[in-house]
DSSP file (Angstrom, degrees, kcal/mol; ACC not computed):
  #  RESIDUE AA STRUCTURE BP1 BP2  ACC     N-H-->O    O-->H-N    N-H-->O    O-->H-N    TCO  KAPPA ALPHA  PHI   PSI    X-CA   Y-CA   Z-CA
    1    1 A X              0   0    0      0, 0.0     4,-0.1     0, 0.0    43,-0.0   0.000 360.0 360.0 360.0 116.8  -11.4    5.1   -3.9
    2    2 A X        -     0   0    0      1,-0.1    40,-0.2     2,-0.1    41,-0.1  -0.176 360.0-132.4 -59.8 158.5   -8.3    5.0   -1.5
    3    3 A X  S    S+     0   0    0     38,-0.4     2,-0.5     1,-0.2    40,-0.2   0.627 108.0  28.2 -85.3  -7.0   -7.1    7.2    0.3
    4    4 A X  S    S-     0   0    0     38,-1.5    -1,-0.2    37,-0.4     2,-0.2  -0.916  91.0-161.3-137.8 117.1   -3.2    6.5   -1.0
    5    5 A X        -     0   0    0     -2,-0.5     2,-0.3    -3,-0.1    39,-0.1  -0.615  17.7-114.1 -91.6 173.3   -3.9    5.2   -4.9
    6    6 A X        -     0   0    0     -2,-0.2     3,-0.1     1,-0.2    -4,-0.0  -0.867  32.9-102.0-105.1 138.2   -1.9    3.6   -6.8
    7    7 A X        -     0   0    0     -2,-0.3     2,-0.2     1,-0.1    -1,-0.2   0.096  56.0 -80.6 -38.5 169.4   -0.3    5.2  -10.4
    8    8 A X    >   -     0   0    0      3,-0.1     3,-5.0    -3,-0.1     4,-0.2  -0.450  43.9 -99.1 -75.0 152.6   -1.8    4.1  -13.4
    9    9 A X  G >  S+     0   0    0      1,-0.4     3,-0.8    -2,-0.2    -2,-0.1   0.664 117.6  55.3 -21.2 -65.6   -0.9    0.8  -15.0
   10   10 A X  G 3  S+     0   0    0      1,-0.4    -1,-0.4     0, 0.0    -2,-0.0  -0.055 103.4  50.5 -77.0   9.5    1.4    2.3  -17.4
   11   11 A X  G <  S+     0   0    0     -3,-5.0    -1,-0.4     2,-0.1     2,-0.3  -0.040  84.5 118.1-111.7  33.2    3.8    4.2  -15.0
   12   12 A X    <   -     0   0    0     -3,-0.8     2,-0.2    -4,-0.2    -4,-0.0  -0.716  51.2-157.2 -38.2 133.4    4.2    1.1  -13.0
   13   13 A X     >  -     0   0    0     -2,-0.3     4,-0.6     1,-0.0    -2,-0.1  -0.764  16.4-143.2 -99.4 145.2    7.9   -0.5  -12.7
   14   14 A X  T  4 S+     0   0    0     -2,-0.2    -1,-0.0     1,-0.2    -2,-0.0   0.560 101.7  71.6 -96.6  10.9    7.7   -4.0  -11.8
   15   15 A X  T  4 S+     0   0    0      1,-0.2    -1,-0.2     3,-0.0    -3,-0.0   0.865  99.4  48.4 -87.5 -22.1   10.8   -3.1   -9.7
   16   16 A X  T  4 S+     0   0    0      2,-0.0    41,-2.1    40,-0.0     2,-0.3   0.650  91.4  93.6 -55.2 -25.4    8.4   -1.3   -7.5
   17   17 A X  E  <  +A   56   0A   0     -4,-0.6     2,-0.4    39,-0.2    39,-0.1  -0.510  50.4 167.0 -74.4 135.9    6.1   -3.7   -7.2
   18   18 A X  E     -A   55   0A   0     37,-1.0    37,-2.7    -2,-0.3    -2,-0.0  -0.999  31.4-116.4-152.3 141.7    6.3   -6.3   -4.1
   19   19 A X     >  -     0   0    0     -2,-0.4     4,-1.9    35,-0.2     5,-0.2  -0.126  49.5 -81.0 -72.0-178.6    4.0   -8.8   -2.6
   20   20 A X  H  > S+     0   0    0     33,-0.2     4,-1.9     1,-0.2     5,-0.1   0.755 127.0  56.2 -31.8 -52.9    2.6   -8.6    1.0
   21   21 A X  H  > S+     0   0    0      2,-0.2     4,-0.8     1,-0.1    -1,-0.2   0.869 115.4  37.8 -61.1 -74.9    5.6   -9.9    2.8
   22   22 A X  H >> S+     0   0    0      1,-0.2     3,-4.8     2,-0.2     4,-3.3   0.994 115.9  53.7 -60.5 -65.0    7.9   -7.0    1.1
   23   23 A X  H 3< S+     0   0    0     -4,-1.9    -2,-0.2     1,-0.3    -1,-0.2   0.803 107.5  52.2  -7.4 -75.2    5.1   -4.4    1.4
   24   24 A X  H 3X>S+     0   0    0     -4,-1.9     5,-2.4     1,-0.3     4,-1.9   0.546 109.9  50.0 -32.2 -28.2    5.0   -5.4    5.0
   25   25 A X  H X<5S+     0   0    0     -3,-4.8     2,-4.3    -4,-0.8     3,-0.6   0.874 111.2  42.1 -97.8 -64.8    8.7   -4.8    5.2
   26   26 A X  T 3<5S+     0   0    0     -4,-3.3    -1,-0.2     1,-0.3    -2,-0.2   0.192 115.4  52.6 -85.2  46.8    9.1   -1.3    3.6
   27   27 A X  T 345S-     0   0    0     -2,-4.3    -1,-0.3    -3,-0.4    -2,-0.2   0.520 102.8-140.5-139.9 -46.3    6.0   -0.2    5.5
   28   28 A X  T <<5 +     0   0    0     -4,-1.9     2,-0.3    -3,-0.6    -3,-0.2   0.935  69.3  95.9  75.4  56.9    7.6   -1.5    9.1
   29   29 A X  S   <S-     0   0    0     -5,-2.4    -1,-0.5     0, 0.0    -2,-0.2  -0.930  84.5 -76.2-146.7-174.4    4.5   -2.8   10.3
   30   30 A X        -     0   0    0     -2,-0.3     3,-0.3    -3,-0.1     4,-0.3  -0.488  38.1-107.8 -70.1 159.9    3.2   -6.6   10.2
   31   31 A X  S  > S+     0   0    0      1,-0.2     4,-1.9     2,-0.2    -1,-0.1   0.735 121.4  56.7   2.5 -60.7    1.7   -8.5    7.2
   32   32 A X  H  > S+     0   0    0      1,-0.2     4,-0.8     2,-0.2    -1,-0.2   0.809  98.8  57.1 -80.5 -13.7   -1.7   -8.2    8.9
   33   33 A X  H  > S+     0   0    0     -3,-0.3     4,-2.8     2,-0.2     5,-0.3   0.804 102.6  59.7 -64.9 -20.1   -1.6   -4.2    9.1
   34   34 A X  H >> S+     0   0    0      2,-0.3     4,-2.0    -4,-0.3     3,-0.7   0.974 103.2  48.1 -84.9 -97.2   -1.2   -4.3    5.5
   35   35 A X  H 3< S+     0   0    0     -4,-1.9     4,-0.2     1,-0.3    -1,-0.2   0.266 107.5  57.4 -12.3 -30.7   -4.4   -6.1    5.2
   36   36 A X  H >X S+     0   0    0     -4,-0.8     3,-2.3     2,-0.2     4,-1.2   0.929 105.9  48.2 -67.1 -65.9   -6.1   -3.6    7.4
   37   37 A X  H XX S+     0   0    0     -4,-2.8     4,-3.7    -3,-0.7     3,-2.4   0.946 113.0  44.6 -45.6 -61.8   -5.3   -0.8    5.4
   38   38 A X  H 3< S+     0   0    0     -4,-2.0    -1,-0.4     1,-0.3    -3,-0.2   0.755 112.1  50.6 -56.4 -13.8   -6.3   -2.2    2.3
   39   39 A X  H <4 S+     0   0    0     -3,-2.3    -1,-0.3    -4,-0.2    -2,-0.2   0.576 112.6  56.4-103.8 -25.9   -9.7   -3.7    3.8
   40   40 A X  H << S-     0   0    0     -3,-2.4    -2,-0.2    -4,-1.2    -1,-0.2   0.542 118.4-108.4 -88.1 -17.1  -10.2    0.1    5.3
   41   41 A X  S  < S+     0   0    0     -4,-3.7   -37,-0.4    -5,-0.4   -38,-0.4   0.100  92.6 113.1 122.7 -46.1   -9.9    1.9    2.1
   42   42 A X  S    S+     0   0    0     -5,-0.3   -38,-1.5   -40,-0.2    -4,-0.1   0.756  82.1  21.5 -59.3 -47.9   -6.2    3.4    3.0
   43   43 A X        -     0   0    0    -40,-0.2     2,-0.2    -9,-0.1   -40,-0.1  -0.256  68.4-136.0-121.0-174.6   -4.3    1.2    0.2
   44   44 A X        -     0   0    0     -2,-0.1    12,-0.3   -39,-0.1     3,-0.1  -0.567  15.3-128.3-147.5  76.5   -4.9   -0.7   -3.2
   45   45 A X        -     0   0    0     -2,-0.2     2,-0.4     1,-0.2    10,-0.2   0.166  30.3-125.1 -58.0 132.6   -3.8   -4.1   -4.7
   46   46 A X  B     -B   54   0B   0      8,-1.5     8,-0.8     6,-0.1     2,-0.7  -0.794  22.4-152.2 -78.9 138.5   -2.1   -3.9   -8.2
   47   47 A X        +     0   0    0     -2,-0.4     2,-0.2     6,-0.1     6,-0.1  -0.859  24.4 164.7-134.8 127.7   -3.7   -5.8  -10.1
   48   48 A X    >   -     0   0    0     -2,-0.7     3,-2.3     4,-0.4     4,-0.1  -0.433  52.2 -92.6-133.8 159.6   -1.8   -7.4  -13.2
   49   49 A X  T 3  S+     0   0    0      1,-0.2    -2,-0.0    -2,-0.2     0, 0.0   0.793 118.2  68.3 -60.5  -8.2   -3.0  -10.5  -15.4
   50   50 A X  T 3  S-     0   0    0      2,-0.1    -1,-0.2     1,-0.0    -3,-0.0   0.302  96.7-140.0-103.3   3.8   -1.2  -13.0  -13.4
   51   51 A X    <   +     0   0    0     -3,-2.3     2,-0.3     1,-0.2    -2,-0.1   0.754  52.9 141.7  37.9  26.4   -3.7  -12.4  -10.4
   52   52 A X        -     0   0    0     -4,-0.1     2,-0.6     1,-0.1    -4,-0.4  -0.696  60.3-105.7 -98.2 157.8   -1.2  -12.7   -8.2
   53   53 A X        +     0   0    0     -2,-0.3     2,-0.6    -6,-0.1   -33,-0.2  -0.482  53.0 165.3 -76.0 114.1   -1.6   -9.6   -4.7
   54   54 A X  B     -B   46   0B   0     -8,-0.8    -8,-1.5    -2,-0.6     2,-0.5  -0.903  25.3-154.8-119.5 166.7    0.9   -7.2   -5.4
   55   55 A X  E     -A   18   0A   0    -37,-2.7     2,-1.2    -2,-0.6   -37,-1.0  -0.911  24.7-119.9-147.6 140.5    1.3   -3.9   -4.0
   56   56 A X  E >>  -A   17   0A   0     -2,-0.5     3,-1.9   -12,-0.3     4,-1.3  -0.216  31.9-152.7 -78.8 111.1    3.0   -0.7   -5.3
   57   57 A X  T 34 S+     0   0    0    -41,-2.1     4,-0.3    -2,-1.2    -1,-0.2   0.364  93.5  54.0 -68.1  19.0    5.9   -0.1   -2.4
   58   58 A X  T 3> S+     0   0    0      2,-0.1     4,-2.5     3,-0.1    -1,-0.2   0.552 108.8  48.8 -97.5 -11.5    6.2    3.4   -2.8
   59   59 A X  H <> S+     0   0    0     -3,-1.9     4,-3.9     2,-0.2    -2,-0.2   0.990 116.7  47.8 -29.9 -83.5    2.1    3.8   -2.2
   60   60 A X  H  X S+     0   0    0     -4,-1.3     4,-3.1     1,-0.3    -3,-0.1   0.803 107.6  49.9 -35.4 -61.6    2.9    1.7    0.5
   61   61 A X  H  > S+     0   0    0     -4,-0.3     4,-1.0     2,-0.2     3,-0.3   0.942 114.7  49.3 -39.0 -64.5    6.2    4.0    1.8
   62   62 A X  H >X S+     0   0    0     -4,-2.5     4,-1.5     1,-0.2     3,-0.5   0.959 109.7  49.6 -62.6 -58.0    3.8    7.2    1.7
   63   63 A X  H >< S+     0   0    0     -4,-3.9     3,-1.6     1,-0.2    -1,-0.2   0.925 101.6  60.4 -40.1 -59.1    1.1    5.6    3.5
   64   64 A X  H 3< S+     0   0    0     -4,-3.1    -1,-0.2    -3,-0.3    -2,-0.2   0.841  92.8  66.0   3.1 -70.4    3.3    4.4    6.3
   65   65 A X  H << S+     0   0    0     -4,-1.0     2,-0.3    -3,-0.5    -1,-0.3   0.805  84.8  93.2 -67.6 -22.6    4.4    8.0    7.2
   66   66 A X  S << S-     0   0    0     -3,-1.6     2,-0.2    -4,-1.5    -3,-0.0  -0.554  70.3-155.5 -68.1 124.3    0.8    8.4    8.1
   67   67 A X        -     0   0    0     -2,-0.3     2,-0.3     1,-0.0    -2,-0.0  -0.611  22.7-117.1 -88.6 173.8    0.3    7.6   11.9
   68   68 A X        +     0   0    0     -2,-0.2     2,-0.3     0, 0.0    -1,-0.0  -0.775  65.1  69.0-116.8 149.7   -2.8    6.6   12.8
   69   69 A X  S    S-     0   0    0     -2,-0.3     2,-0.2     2,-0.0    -2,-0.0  -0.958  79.9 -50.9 144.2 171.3   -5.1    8.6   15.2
   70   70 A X        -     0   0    0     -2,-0.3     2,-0.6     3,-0.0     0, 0.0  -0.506  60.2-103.1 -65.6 155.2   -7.0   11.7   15.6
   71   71 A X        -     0   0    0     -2,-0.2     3,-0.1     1,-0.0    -2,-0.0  -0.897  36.9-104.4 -79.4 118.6   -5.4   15.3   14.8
   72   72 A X        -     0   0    0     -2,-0.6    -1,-0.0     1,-0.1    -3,-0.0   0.039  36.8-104.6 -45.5 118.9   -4.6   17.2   17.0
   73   73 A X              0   0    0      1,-0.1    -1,-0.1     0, 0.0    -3,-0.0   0.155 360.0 360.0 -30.2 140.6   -6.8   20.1   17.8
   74   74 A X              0   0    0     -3,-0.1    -1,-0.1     0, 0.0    -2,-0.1   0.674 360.0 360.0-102.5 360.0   -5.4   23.6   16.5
């Protein structure tokens, strides 16, 4: 399970929806960070009949705002 899921099918917009490349974009990192996450668990490919990679960009947003790192002791 990831750590940022994606809604269920049937609350999906397909105006939310974006391939890597956009993902990438509203995420501010590279293509290939994108591709970490999701190979680490963080994120989740929609996945739609047409097999094509999409990913839901407001997942995407909220993950983002995570930096990556330890937490700082309290």
């Amino acid at each position: 399970m990831p750590t940022f899921p994606n809604p269920e099918l049937y609350d999906l917009y397909q105006r939310d929806l974006g391939d890597l490349w956009e993902a990438a974009r509203v995420a501010g990192v590279k293509p290939g960070t994108i591709r970490v996450w999701e190979s680490r668990g963080k994120i989740e490919r929609v996945r739609l009949d047409d097999d094509r990679p999409l990913y839901h960009l407001p997942t995407i947003a909220e993950a983002a705002k995570v930096k990556p790192g330890r937490p700082r002791a309290a």
